[in-house]
C-alpha positions in Angstrom: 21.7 13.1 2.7 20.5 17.1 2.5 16.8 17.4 4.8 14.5 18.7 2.2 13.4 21.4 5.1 14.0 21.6 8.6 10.8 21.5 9.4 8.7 18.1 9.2 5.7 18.1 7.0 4.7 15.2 6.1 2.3 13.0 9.1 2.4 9.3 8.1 0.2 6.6 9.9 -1.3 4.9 11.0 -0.3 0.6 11.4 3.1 -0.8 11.2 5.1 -3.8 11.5 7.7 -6.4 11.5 7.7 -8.4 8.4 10.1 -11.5 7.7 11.0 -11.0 3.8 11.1 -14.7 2.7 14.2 -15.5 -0.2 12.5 -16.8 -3.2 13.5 -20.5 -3.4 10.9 -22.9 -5.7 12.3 -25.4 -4.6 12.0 -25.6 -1.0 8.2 -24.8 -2.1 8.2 -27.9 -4.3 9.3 -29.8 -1.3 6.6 -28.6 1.5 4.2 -30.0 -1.3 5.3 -33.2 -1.6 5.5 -33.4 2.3 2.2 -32.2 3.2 0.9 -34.3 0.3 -0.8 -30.9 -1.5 -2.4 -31.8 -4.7 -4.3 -29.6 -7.2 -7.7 -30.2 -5.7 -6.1 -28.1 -2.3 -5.4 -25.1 -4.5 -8.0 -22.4 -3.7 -8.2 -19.0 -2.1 -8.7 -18.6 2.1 -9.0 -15.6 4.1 -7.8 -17.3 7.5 -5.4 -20.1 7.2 -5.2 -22.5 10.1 -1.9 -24.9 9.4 1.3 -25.1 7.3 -0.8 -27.1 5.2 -3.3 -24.3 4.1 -1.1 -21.3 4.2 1.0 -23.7 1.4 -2.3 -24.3 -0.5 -3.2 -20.5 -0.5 0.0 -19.6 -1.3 0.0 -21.4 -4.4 -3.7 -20.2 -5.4 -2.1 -16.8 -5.6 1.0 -17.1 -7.4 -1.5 -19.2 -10.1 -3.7 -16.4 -10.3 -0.9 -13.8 -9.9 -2.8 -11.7 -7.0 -0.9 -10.3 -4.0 -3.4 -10.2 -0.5 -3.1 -10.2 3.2 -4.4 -13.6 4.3 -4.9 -13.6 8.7 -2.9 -16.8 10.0 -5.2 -18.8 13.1 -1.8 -19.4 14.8 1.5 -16.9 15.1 3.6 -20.6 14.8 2.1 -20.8 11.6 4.4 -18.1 10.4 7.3 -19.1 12.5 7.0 -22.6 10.8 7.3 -21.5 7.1 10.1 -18.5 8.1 11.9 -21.5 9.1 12.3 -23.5 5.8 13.7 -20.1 4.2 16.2 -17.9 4.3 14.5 -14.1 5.4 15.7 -11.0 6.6 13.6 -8.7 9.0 12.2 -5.1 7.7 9.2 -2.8 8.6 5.9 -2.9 7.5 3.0 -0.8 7.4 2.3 1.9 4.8 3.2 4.6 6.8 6.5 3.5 7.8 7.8 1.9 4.1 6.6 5.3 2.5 8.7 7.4 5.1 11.6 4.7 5.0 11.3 5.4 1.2 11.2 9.1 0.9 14.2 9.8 3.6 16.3 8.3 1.2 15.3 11.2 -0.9 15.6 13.9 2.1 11.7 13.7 3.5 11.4 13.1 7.4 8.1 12.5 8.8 6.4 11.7 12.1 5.2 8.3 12.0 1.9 7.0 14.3 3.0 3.2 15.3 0.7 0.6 16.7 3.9 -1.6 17.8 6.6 -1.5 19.1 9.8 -3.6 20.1 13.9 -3.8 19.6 13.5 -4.2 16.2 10.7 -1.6 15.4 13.6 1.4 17.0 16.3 -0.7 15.1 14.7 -0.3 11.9 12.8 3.0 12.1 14.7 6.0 9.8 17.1 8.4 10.9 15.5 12.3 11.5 11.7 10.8 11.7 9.9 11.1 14.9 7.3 8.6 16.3 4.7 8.2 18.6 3.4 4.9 19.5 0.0 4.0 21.2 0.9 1.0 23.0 4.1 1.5 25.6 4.8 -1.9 26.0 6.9 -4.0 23.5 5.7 -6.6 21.5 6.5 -8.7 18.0 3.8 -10.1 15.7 5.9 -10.4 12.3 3.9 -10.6 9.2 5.4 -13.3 6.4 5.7 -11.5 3.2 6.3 -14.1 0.2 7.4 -12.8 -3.0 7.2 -14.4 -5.9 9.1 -13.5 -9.6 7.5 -14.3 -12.6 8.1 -17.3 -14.6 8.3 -19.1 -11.4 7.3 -22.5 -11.7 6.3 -24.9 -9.2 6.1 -28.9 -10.2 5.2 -31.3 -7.8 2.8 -33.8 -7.3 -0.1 -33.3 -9.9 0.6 -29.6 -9.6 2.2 -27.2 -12.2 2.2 -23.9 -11.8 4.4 -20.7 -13.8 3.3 -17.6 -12.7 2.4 -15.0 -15.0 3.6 -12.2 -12.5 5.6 -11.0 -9.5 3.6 -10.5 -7.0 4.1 -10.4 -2.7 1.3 -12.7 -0.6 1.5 -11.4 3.3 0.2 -13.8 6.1 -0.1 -12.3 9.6 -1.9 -12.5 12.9 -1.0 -9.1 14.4 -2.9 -7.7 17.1 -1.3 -4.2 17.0 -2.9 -3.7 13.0 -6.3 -6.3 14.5 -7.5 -3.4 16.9 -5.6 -0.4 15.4 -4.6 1.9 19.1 -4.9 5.4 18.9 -2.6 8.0 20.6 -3.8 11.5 20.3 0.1 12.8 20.6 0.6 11.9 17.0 -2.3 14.2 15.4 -0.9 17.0 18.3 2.7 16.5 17.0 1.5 16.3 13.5 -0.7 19.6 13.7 1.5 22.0 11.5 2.2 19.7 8.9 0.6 19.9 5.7 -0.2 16.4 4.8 -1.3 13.6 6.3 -1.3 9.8 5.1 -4.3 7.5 6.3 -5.4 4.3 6.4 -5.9 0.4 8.1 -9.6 0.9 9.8 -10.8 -1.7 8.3 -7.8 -4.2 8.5 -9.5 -4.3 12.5 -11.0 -7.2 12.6 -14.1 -6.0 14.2 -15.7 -3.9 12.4 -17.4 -2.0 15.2 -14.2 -1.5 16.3 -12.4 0.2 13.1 -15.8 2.3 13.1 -14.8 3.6 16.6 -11.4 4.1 15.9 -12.4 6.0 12.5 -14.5 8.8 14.5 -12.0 8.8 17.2 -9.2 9.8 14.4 -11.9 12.0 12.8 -12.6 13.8 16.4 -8.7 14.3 16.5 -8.0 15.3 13.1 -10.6 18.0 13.5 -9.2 18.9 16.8 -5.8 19.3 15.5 -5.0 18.7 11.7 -7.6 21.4 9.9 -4.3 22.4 7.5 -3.5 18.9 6.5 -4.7 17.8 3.4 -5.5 14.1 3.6 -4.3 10.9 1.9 -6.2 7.4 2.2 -4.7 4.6 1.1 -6.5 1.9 1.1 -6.7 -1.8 1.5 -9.2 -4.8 1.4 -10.1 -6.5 4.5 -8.8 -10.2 3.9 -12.4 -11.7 4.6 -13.9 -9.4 2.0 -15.5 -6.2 2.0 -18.8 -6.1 3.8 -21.4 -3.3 4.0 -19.6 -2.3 7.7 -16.2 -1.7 6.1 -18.0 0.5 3.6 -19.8 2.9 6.3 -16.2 3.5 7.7 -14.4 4.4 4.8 -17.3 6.4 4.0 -16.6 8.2 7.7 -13.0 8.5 7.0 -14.0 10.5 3.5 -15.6 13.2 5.4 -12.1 14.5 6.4 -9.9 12.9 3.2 -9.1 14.6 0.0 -7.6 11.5 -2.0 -9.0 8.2 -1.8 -6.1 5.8 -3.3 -6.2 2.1 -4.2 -4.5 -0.6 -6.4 -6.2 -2.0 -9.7 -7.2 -5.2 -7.4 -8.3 -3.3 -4.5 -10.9 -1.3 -7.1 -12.2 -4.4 -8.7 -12.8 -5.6 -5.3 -14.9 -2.7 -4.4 -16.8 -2.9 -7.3 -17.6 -6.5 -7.6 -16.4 -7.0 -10.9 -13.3 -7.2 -13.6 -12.1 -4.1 -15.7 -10.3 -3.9 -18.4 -7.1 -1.5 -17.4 -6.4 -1.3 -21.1 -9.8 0.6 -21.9 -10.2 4.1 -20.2 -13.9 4.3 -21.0 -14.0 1.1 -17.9 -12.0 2.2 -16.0 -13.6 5.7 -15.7 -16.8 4.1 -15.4 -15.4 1.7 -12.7 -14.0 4.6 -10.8 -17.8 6.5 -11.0 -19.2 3.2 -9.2 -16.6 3.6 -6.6 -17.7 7.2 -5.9 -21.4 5.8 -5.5 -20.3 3.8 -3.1 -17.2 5.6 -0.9 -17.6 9.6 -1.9 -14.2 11.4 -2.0 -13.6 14.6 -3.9 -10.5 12.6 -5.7 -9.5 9.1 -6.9 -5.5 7.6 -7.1 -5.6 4.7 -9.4 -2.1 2.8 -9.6 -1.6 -0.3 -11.5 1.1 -2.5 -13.4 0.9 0.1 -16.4 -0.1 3.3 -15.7 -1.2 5.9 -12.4 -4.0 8.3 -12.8 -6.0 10.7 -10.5 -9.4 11.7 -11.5 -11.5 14.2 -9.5 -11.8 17.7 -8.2 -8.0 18.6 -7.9 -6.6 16.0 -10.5 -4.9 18.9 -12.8 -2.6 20.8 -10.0 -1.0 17.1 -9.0 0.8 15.8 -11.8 4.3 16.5 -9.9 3.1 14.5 -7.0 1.2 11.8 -9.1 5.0 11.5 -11.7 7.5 11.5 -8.9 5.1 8.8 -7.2 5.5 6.8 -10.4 9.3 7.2 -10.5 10.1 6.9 -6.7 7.6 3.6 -7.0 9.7 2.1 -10.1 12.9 2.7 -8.6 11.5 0.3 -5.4 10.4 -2.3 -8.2 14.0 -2.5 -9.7 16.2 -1.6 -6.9 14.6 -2.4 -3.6 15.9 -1.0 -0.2 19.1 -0.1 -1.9 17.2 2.6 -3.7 19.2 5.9 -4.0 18.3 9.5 -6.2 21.2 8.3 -8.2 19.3 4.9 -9.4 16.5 7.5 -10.1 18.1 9.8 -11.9 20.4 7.9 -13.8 18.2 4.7 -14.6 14.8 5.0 -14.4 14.2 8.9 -15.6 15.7 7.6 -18.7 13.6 4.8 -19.1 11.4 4.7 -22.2 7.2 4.6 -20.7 5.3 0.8 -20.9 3.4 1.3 -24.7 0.5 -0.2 -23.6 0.1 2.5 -20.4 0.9 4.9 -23.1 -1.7 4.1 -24.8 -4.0 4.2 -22.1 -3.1 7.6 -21.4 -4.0 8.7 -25.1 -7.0 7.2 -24.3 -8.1 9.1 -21.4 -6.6 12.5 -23.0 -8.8 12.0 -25.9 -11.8 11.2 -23.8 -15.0 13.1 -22.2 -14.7 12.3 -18.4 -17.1 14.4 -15.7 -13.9 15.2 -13.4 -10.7 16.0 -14.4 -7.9 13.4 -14.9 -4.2 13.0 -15.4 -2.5 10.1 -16.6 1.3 8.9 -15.8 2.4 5.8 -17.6 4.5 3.2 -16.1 8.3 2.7 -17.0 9.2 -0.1 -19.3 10.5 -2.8 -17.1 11.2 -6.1 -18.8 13.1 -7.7 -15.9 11.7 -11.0 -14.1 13.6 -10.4 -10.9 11.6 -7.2 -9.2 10.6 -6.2 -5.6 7.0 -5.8 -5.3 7.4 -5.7 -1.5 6.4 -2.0 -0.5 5.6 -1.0 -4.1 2.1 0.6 -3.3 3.7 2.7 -0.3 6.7 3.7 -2.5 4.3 4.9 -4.4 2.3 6.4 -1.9 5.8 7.8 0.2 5.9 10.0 -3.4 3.3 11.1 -4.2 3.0 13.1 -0.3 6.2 13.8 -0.4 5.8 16.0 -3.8 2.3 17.2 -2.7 4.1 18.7 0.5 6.3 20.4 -1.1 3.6 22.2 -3.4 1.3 23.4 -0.6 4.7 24.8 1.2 6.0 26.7 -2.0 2.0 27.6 -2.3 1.8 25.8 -6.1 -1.0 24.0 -4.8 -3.4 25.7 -2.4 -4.6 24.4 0.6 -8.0 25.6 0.8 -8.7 24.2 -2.7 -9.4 20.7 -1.2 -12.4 19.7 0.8 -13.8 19.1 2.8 -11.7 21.4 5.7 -12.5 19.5 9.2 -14.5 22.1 11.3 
């Protein structure tokens, strides 16, 4: 593998984790039904599960509705108790840590902010990245990611269930991610690089808390990150979004550039559906967002297509495309991802028609900002990864924007606000 530059670049924080990858098996699912005697009326949606018993029920409320959340577990043997019925294998979690396990793979090496540490965390961690970690002692608190394909179909008792989509569901008690440490050596370390990836203020689940932890990282970003431009990628608190978790998003915006979410994660925020097929909603949906957390520019991605729509949209179609391809080369190929699977599979992929369309739609349109448009690949395979897609994504689209403000396609002082 050839280092992009010898110099690192690219700042990636700020949570991270263990996770225990469950091995799809239906029916070792079917069976925990039958034994905890789960029946239809149990199906529903929790944001805190507190036995087997629940985690099972909420499990199967989101494979029937095809969603992917966090859900908090009461219990760390909670976890431990389902990871034990399955076959799983142990990888790192955390935004910032799957998008700089992704982009090494392609030559990028980053410094990583970690909240956790243990044997496992160093085991795991890429070759050439650096990291600083705000806690010095070791400790575990592994997050159960369950992935499910699509067609998947669950029958037992009165329940039946196909899904309609792959999806991941994550369950996790993780104090590390719950409080979200600080260590000011990161943003030191980090000061000459040109971008920076944020995000997990309000996965703290006191919201007072991720609000003093947001000015702290403001206070250190200013101190020593004015070059960087800034990437948030967001995430819904499991418990819903409450007026709180707004005010310190909207404290993070005063030093971010790009405010990026999932087609879930902006329906969330604005309390309603959209219809992704229709660019005149989805505009209109993004315009409510801005009403309610201000950034100077929006990332979109969903199933079939990735825009950005604000101030800088037009000089970030490299970033926003290679996020796309890096992204659908995850989906189809998983940690054995290479450039070769890239370049050889999915560049020559024809693009989704219905995201093509969507893109005609927003080309022909009259928006207030500017907007670009990347459609998905066509992928008609059931058996996908959708563990890690979003930071894939993410890992990309940073990657590509780093390497424009160092060859000075994209200028720095074009994106506000600068910290001061």
């Amino acid at each position: 593998m050839s280092d992009k530059s010898d110099t690192i670049r690219i700042a990636l924080g700020l949570n991270n984790c263990v996770d225990y990858e469950i091995q799809w098996d239906g029916s070792i699912l079917e069976a925990l039904v039958v034994e905890n005697n789960i029946y239809r009326r149990d199906v529903r949606r929790y944001s805190e599960v507190k036995s087997l018993r629940e985690l099972i029920c909420s499990l199967l409320y989101q494979m029937e509705v095809g969603e992917g959340i966090g859900c908090k577990v009461s219990d760390m043997d909670i976890v431990f108790e389902y990871a034990d019925s399955f076959t799983f294998k142990k990888t790192l979690g955390g935004a910032g840590v799957r998008a700089a396990i992704t982009i090494r793979k392609f030559g990028y090496r980053s410094i990583l902010h970690l909240v956790s540490q243990s044997d496992d965390v160093r085991a795991l961690l890429p070759e050439g990245c650096e990291y600083y970690c705000a806690v010095e002692h070791d400790a575990d608190y592994p997050h159960l990611i369950i992935q499910f394909p699509v067609d998947a179909e669950i029958r037992a008792n009165d329940i039946r269930i196909v899904t309609k989509r792959a999806n991941r569901v994550m369950y996790f008690n993780d104090e590390g991610i719950m409080t979200l440490p600080l260590t000011e050596e990161f943003f030191k370390a980090a000061g000459n690089c040109n971008t920076l990836l944020l995000g997990g203020f309000t996965s703290v689940s006191d919201p007072k808390r991720g609000m003093k932890q947001a000015i702290k990282a403001v206070e250190y970003i200013n101190r020593h990150m004015k070059n960087a431009v800034i990437y948030y990628e967001s995430s819904c608190p499991p418990d819903g979004i409450k007026p709180e978790h707004n005010e310190i998003w909207r404290r993070i915006m005063s030093v971010s550039h790009i405010y990026s979410i999932n087609e879930d994660e902006l329906q969330q925020h604005i309390g309603e559906k959209i219809n992704l097929h229709d660019a005149a909603s989805v505009i209109a949906a993004i315009e409510k967002l801005s009403e309610i957390i201000p950034c100077d520019n929006y990332v979109i991605h969903t199933k079939y297509w990735a825009l950005m729509y604000g101030k800088n949209a037009s000089s970030c179609l490299v970033p926003l495309q290679y996020a796309v391809d890096i992204s659908t080369t995850r989906l189809l190929y998983g940690d054995e991802m290479t450039a070769k699977e890239l370049n050889n599979d999915i560049r020559n992929r024809p693009y989704d028609p219905e995201g093509l369309a969507f893109k005609k739609q927003l080309e022909q349109g009259r928006w207030k900002r500017d907007v670009i448009c990347v459609p998905s690949y066509l992928v008609n395979e059931k058996n996908v990864v959708t563990i890690g897609l979003g930071d894939s994504f993410v890992g990309g689209f940073i990657a590509k924007l780093s390497d424009a403000l160092a060859d000075s396609l994209v200028g720095r002082a074009d994106f506000h606000p600068t910290p001061s």
